[in-house]
C-alpha positions in Angstrom: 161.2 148.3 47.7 160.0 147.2 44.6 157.6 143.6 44.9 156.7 141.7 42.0 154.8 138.5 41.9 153.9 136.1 39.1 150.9 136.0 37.8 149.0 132.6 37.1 147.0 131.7 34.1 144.0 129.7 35.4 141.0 129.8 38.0 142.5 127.8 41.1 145.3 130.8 41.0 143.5 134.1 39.2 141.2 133.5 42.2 140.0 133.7 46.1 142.6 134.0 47.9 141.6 132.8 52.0 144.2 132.1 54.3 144.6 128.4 55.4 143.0 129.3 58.9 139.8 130.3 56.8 139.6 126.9 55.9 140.2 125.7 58.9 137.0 127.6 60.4 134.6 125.4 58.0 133.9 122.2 59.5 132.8 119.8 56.9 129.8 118.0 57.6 131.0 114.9 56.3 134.8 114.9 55.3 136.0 113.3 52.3 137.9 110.0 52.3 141.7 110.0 51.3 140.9 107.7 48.1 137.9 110.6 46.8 140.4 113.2 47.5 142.8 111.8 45.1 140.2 111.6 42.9 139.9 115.2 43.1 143.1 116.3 42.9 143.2 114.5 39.7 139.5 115.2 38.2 140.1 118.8 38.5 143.2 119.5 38.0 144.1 120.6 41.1 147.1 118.7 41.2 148.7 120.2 37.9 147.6 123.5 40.3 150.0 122.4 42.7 152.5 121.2 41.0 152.8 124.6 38.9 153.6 126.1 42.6 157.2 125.4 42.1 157.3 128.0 39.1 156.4 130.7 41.4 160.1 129.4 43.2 161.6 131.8 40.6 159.9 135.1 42.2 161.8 134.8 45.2 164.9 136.8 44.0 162.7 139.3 42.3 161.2 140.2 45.4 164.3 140.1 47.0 165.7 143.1 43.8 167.3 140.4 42.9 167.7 137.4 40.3 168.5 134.1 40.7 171.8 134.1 39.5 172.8 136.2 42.2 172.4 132.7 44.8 174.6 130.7 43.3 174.7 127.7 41.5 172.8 126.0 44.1 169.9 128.2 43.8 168.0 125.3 41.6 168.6 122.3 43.5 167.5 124.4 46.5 164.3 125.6 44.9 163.4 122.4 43.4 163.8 120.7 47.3 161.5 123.2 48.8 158.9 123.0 46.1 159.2 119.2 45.9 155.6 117.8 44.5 154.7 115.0 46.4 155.0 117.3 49.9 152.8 119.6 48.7 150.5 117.3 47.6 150.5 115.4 50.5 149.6 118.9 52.6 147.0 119.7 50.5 145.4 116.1 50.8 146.1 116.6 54.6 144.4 120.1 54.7 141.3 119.3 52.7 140.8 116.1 54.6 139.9 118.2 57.1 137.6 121.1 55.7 136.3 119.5 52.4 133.0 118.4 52.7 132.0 115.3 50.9 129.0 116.7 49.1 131.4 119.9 48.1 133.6 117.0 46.4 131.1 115.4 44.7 129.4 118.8 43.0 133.1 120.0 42.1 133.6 116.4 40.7 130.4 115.8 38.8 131.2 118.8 37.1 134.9 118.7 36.1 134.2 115.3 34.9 131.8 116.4 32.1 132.9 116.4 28.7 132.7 120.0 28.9 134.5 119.3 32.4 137.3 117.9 31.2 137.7 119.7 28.0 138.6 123.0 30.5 141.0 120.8 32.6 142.9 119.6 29.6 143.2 123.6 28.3 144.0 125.4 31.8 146.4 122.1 32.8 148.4 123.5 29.7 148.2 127.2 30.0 149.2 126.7 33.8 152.7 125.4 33.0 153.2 127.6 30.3 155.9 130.2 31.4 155.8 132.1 28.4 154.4 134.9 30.1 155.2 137.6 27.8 153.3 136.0 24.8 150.4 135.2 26.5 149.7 138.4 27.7 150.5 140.0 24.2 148.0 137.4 22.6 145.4 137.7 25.5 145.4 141.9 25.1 144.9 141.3 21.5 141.5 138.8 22.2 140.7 141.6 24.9 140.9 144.5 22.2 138.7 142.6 19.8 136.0 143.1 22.9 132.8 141.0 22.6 129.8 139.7 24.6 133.0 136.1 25.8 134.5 139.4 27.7 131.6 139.6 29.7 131.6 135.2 30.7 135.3 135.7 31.4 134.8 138.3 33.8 132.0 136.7 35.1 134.6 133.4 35.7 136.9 135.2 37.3 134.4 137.7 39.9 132.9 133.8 40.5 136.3 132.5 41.4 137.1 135.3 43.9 133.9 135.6 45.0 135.6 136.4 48.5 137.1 139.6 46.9 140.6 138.6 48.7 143.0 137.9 45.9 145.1 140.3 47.0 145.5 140.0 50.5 146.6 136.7 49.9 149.5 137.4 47.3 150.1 140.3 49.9 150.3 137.5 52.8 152.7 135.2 50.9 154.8 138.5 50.2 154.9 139.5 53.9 155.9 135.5 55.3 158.8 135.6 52.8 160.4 139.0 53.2 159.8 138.9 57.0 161.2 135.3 57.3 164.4 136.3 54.6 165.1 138.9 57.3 164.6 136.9 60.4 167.3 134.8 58.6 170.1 136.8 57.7 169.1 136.9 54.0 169.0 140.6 54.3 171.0 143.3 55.0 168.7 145.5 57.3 165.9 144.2 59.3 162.2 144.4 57.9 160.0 146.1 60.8 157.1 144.5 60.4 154.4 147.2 60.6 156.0 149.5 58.0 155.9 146.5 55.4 152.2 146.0 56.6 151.6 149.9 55.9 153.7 149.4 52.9 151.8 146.8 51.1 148.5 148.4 52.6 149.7 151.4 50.4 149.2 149.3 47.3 146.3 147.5 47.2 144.1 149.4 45.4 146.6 149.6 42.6 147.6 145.3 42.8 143.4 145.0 43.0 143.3 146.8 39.1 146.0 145.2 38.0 145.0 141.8 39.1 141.4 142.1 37.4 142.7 143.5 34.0 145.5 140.7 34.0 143.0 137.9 35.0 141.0 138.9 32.1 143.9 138.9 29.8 144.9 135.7 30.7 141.6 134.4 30.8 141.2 135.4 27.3 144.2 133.3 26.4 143.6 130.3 27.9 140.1 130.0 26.7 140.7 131.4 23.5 139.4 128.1 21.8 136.3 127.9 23.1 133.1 128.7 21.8 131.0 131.4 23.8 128.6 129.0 24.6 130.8 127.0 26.8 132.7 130.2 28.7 128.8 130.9 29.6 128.1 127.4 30.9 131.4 127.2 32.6 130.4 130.4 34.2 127.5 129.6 35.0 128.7 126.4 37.0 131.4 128.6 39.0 128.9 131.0 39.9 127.2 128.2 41.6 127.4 128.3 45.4 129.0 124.9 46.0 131.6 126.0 43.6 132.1 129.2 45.1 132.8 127.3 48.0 135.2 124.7 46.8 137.1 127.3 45.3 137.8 128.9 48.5 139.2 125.6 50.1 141.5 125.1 47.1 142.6 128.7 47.1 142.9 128.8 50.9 144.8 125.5 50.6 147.2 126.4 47.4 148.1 130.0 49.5 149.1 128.7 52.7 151.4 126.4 50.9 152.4 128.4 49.0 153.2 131.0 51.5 154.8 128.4 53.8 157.1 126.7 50.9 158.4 130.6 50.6 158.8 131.4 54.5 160.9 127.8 54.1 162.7 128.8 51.4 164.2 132.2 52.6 165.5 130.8 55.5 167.4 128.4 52.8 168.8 131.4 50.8 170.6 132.4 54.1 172.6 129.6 53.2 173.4 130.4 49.9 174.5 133.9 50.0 175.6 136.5 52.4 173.5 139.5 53.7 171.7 141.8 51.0 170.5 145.2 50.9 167.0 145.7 50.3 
């Protein structure tokens, strides 16, 4: 079996990746308001994050050995009902309502609504719905080739951002929901046995771990291409502190889970859409 898995172009995405239960575990000492959580969403970004879930949608098929064409002419309208926005917002609000402490909020907040703040928003919002994959990363290796001491802030972004060191359990997590969940459903052929895809993507960690770091510097190279060095160190800086560290892993825990459960949801659609595959 072959698995491939997009790979996203800013912070929320490039970094830790907790299940939802992990965020669960953290009882917030005093939990955010609805109103402040909006806020959030909005001040940071975090729902441009969300909303750039749906263009995952068109891995599905690839980790199927498939394409999309191969569902039908339905396959859109179905992806685009799974992955619909305001759900997703609406679990994430429901999620972090729970585990997002109000003081976490107000750090992350304070920050992102800086000039410097918002500057960042602006570029990742932009680089995070842009699926031109294949120039980024051909513009990125270039900047990454040039080297210099920005190299060094970028890597320090992205160690900050999955702090946690789980990035790859994670994409591993959403991988094993879907393909267990397409065979529970008919979507395939043969059945999946469960512990032989555990072993299986156990088998490639190390190898998804490399790739994953020299990726997330490419990209990170791309996105922040426009800004000065002097900024990349203050933004690094303010992920490496620990508040940050720590909303980052309630708005990666958050953006995996749904994203893992849109995909479990989504291959029991495709059952519907086409007959029994091979994998």
């Amino acid at each position: 079996m072959t698995f491939t898995f997009r790979q996203f172009h800013r912070p929320f995405l490039l970094g830790a990746t907790l299940l939802c239960m992990m965020a669960f575990s953290i009882a917030p000492a005093s939990a955010a308001d609805r109103a402040r959580l909006e806020t959030f969403l909005e001040v940071t970004g975090f729902d441009v994050a969300l909303e750039s879930i749906a263009l995952s949608a068109k891995d599905a098929p690839s980790m199927l050995g498939m394409a999309a064409d191969d569902f039908g002419a339905d396959w859109s309208h179905t992806a685009d009902e799974v992955f619909e926005t305001d759900g997703m917002r609406e679990t994430a609000l429901d999620i972090l309502s729970h585990t997002l402490d109000d003081a976490l909020l107000t750090h992350a907040v304070d920050f992102y609504a800086s000039d410097l703040g918002q500057r960042l928003v602006e570029i990742e919002n932009l680089a995070h719905m842009d699926e031109d994959n294949e120039r980024r990363m051909a513009e990125g290796t270039k900047i990454v080739e040039e080297g210099g001491e920005r190299l060094e802030y970028l890597q320090r972004m992205n160690d900050a951002i999955d702090s946690a060191g789980t990035a790859v359990k994670g994409l591993h997590e959403i991988q094993f929901r879907f393909l267990m969940a397409a065979s529970n459903a008919g979507v395939l052929e043969n059945e999946i046995d469960a512990d032989a895809l555990r072993a299986l993507l156990k088998e490639s960690e190390e190898e998804l771990r490399e790739d994953l770091k020299a990726s997330g510097l490419v990209s990170a190279a791309y996105t922040y291409r426009d800004m000065s060095d002097d900024d990349l160190l203050a933004y690094a800086e303010a992920l490496e502190h620990p508040d940050m560290k720590q909303v980052y892993v309630l708005m990666n825990a958050v953006q995996y889970e749904i994203m893992a459960n849109r995909f479990e949801v989504l291959a029991d659609r495709l059952a519907d859409l086409s007959p029994g595959l091979e994998l």
